[in-house]
C-alpha positions in Angstrom: 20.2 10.0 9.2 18.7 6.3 10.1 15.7 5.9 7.7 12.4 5.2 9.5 9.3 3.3 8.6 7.2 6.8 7.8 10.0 7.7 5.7 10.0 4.7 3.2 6.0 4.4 3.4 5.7 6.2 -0.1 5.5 5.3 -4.1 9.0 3.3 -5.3 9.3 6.1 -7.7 9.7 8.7 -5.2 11.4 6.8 -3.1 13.8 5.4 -5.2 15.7 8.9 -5.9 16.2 9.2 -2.2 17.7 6.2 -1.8 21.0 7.2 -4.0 23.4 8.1 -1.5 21.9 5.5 1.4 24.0 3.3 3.6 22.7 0.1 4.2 24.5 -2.4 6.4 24.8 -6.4 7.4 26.2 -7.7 10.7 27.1 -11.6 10.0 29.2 -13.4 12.7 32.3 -12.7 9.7 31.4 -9.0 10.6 30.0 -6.1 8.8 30.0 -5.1 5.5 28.3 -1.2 4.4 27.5 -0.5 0.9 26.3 2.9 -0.5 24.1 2.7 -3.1 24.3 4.4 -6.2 21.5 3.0 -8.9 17.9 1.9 -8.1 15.0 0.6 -9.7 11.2 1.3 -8.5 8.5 -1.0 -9.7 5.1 -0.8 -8.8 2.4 -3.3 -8.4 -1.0 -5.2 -9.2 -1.9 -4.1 -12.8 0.1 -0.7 -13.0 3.6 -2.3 -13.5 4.2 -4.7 -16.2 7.5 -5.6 -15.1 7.0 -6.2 -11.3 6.5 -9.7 -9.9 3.6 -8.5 -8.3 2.1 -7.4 -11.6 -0.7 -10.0 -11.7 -1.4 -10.3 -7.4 -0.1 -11.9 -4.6 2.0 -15.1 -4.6 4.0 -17.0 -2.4 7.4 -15.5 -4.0 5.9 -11.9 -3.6 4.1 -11.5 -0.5 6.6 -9.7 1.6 5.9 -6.9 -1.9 2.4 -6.4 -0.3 3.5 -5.7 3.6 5.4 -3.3 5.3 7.6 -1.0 4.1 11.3 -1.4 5.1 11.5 -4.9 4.7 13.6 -7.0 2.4 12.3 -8.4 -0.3 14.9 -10.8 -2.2 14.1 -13.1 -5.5 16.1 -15.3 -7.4 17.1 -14.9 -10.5 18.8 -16.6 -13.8 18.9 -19.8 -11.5 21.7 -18.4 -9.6 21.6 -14.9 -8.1 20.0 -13.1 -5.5 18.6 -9.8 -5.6 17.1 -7.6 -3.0 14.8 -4.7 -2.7 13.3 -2.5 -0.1 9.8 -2.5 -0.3 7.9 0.4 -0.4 4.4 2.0 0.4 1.6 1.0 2.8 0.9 -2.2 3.1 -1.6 -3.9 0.7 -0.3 -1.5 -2.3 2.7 -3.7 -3.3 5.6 -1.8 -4.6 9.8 -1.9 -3.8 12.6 -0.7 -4.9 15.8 -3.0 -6.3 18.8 -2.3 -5.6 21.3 -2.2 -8.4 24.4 -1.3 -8.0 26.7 0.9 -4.5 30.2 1.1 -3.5 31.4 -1.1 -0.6 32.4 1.7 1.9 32.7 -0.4 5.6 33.9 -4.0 5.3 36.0 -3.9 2.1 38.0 -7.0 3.6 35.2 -9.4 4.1 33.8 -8.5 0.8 36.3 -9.1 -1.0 36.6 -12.8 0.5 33.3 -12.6 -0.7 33.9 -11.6 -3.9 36.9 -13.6 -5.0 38.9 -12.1 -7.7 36.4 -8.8 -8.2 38.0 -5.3 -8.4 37.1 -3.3 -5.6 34.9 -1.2 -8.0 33.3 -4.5 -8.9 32.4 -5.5 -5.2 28.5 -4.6 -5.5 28.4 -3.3 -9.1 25.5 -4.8 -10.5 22.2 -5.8 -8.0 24.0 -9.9 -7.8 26.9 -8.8 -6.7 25.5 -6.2 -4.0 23.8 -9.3 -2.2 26.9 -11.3 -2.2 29.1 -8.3 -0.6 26.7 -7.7 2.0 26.1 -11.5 2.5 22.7 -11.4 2.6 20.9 -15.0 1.6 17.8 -15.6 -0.4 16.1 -16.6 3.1 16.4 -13.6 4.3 13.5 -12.0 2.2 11.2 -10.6 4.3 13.4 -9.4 7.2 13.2 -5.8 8.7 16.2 -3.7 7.5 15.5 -0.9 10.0 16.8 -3.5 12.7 19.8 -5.6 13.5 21.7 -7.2 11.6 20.7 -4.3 9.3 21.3 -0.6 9.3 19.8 1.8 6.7 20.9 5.7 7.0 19.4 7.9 4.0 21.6 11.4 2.8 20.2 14.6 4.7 19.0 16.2 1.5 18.1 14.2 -1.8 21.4 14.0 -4.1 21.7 15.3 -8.2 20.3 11.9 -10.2 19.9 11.0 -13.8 17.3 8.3 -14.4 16.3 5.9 -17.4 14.3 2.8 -18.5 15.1 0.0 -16.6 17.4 -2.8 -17.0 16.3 -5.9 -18.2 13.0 -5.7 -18.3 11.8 -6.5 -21.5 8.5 -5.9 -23.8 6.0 -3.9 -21.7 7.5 -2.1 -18.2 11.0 -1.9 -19.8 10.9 1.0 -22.3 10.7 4.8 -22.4 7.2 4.7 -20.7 9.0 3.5 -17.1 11.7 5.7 -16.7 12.4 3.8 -13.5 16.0 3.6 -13.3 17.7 6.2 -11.3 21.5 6.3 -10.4 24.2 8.9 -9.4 26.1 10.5 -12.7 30.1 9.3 -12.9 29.3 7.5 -9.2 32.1 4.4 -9.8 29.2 2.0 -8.0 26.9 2.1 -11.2 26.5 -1.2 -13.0 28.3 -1.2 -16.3 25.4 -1.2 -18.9 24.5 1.4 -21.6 23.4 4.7 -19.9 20.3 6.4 -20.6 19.1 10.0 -21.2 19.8 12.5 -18.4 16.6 14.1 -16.0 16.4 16.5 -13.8 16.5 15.4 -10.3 
């Protein structure tokens, strides 16, 4: 069903579950490519989440983390990637939710041209290589992805999730005490690192 604004208005940690299973979509003039994801990250904001950008307030790079929810909010990253998230909650409480890894399932042509020399199973495995399959550019953070060129369409009911400590995130807002990472068990569009302990979802 399309997601709505009401719908993604709440915490990154609730939201991020729901997510699994979502369709998001990007019209470019080469055409459209559709992923579905299958692992997220949720990361909270001003002095709850050590490992958000918007940890210690509002900056330049993280505004769009602080506004509506629905919107895109993509970062740069090792000089060389992009990343993007949906961001979350009312606006004011900054939080959003990264998208790490889905499985190309409209578009597998043009994301392959996209994706020189990756696997099909590699297309958007891993949160750079989701941004390059769907073609969506760092200067896109802050557009609306409930409106063209986007499409977003969550499951009907919530889908069977493990979740973890996130990925990357190192000293404080990485460990056991932000069990943030949620993906879909033996889903082939989960990046390839070390899996965590199972949860109930």
């Amino acid at each position: 069903m399309p997601a709505t604004r009401e719908a993604l208005a709440i915490d990154s940690v609730e939201l991020a579950p729901r997510l699994l299973g979502a369709v998001l979509s990007h019209e470019t003039p080469e055409g459209v490519v559709s992923v579905r994801l299958s692992e997220v990250e949720a990361y909270r904001g001003v002095g709850i989440d050590p490992g958000s950008h918007s940890f210690r307030g509002e900056t330049k790079r993280n505004r769009v983390m602080f506004g509506e929810a629905g919107h895109l909010y993509a970062y740069f990253t090792y000089g060389m990637h992009t990343c993007l998230n949906i961001v979350s909650g009312h606006p004011g409480v900054s939080s959003a939710v990264l998208l790490r890894g889905a499985t190309v399932v409209e578009g597998i042509e043009l994301a392959r041209v996209r994706r020189p020399g990756a696997s099909d199973r590699d297309l958007a495995r891993g949160p750079a290589r989701l941004g390059l399959a769907l073609g969506v550019p760092l200067s896109a953070s802050g557009d609306d992805l409930l409106a063209p060129p986007y499409a977003l369409s969550l499951p009907v009911e919530p889908l069977a999730y493990e979740q973890g400590p996130r990925v990357g995130v190192s000293g404080a807002g990485g460990g056991a005490d932000y069990p943030w990472r949620f993906w879909l068990p033996g889903d082939p569009g989960v990046s390839p690192y070390k899996r965590h302990p199972r949860a109930e979802g």
